[in-house]
N, C-alpha and C positions, 0 to 999 in steps of 0.2 A: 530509918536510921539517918541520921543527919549529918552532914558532913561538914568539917567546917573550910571552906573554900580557901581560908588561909595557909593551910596545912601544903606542906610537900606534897607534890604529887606523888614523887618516888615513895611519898610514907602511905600513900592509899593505898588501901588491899584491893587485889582485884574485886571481890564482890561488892567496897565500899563503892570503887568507881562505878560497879554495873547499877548500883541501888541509886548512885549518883545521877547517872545516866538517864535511866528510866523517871525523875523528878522532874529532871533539867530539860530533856527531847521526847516526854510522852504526851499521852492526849490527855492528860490535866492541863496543861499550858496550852492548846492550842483555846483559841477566842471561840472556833464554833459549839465545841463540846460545850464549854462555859453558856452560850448564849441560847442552846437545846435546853440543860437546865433549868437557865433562867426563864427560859421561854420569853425570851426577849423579840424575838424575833420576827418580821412581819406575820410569816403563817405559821405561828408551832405547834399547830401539830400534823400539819403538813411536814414540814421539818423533819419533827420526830419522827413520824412515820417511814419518812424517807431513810434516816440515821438506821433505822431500825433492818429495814431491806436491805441496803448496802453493807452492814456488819455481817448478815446472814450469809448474803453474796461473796462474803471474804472468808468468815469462819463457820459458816452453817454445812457445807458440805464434810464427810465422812468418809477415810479420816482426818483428824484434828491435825493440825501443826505438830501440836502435842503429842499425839500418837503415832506421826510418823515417827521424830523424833525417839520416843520410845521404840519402835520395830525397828530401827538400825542403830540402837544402840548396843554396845559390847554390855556384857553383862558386869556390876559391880553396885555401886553407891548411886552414881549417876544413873545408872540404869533400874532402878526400883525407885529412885526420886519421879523419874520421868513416867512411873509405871504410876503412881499415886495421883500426878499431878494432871495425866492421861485420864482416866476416873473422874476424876472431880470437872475438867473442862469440858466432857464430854453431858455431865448433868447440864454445864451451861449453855453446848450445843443447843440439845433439846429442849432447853428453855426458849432460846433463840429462835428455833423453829418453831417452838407453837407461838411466842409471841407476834413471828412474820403473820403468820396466820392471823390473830386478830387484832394487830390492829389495821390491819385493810387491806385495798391497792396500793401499787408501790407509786405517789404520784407522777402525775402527769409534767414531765419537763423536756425544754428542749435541748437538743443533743443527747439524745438515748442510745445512740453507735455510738461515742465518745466515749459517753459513761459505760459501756460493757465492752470496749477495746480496754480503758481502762484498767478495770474488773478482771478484763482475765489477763493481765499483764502482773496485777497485782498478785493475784492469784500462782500465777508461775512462780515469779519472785520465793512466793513463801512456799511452795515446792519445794525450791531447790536449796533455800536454808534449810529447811526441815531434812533434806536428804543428802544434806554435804557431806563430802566424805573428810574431810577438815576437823579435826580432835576437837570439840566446844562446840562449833559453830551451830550444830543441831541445839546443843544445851543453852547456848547463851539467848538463841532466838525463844525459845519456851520459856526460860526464867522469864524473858522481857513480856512475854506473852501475858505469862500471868502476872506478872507485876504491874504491867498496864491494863489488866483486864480492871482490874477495884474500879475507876472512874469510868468505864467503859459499862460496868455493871452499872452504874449509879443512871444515867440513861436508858438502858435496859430494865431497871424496876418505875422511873418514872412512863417511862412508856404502856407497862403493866399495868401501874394502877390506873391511868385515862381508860385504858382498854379493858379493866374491870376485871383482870385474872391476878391470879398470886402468883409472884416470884419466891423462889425457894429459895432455902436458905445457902450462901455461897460457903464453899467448902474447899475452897482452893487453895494450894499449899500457904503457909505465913512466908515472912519476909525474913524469920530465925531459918527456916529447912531453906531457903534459896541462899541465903547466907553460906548457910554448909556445904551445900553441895558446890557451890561454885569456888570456895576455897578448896574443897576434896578434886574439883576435875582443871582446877588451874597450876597444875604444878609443872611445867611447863613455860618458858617463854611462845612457844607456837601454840600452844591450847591457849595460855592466855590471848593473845591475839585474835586465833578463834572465836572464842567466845567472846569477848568484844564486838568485834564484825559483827555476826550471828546476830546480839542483843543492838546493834546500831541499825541494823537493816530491818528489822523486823520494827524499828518505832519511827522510819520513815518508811515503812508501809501504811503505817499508823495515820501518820502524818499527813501522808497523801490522799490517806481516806478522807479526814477533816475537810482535808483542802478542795479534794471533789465536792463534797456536804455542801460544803458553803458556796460555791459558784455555784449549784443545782438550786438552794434556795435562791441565789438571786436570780438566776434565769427564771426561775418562779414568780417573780416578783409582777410582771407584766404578760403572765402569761394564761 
């Protein structure tokens, strides 16, 4: 949905600003995702493979963001949103998984205790969104989850095909069902806020993912 930057802020819906959000501070904009793609990159597929290990290391463990999110939720709208949305991230899990699998070793780079201090800092982070006890703040990190998984998948199937397996087909909720539910669980000024946080912190985890990415390829570069 497109927003147009000129508008009131006061006239944005919350779910416009989170759809906003997710455009303007997800990993479509950051330069590494882009240059994975493009395979622009001195080694890419070094690279990729690397992208590939580190997404695994943040979302490949069991349970999902998603699913926690789901298990401490109250039962209602939101809570069978998050049950559907649970399902479907969980197929990408295990796509995740078997793709770590083939396409190789996770390479060779240096500062490997950096990157897994990192990792599981990271890793905490999305813990404790996922288990907030803060009205949204579990819901807003999952919408943002899957609204930044799309470009995130598009890495994860170019990785596939080098490595000569099928990616299945993605089945993640659309951008109409996170629409609704985030106007159904923002009625609130503190939910709204919630869930704001929630969807802000979980795409500079995102972020930080990238920004690891890319400093491991250049430490790659001479090594």
């Amino acid at each position: 949905m497109a927003i147009n930057r000129s508008v009131d802020r006061a006239a944005v819906s919350v779910a416009e600003a989170h759809l906003a959000r997710v455009a303007a501070d997800g990993s479509s904009r950051h330069r590494h995702l882009n240059a994975l793609l493009e395979a622009s990159s001195l080694n890419p597929a070094r690279d990729l493979a690397d992208a590939v290990h580190l997404l695994c290391g943040l979302h490949g463990n069991q349970p999902s963001l998603v699913e926690h999110a789901y298990q401490n939720a109250p039962k209602g709208p939101s809570s069978d949103w998050l049950a559907r949305a649970a399902e479907a991230f969980e197929r990408e899990r295990l796509f995740l998984v078997r793709l770590t699998s083939a396409v190789g070793p996770l390479p060779s780079t240096p500062g490997a205790a950096e990157t897994e201090a990192t990792m599981n800092a990271q890793r905490n982070a999305l813990e404790i969104l996922a288990t907030s006890e803060r009205r949204g703040c579990a819901l807003g990190a999952a919408a943002a989850l899957v609204g930044d998984w799309w470009p995130i998948r598009r890495i994860l199937d170019r990785a596939a095909s080098r490595a000569g397996i099928d990616s299945p087909a993605p089945a993640l909720p659309d951008e109409a069902s996170i629409v609704a539910v985030i106007e159904g669980a923002s009625d609130t000024p503190a939910s709204q806020r919630a869930l704001g946080f929630g969807g802000e912190q979980l795409l500079l985890q995102h972020r930080g993912l990238f920004d690891l990415l890319e400093a491991r390829s250049e430490a790659r570069k001479d090594y």
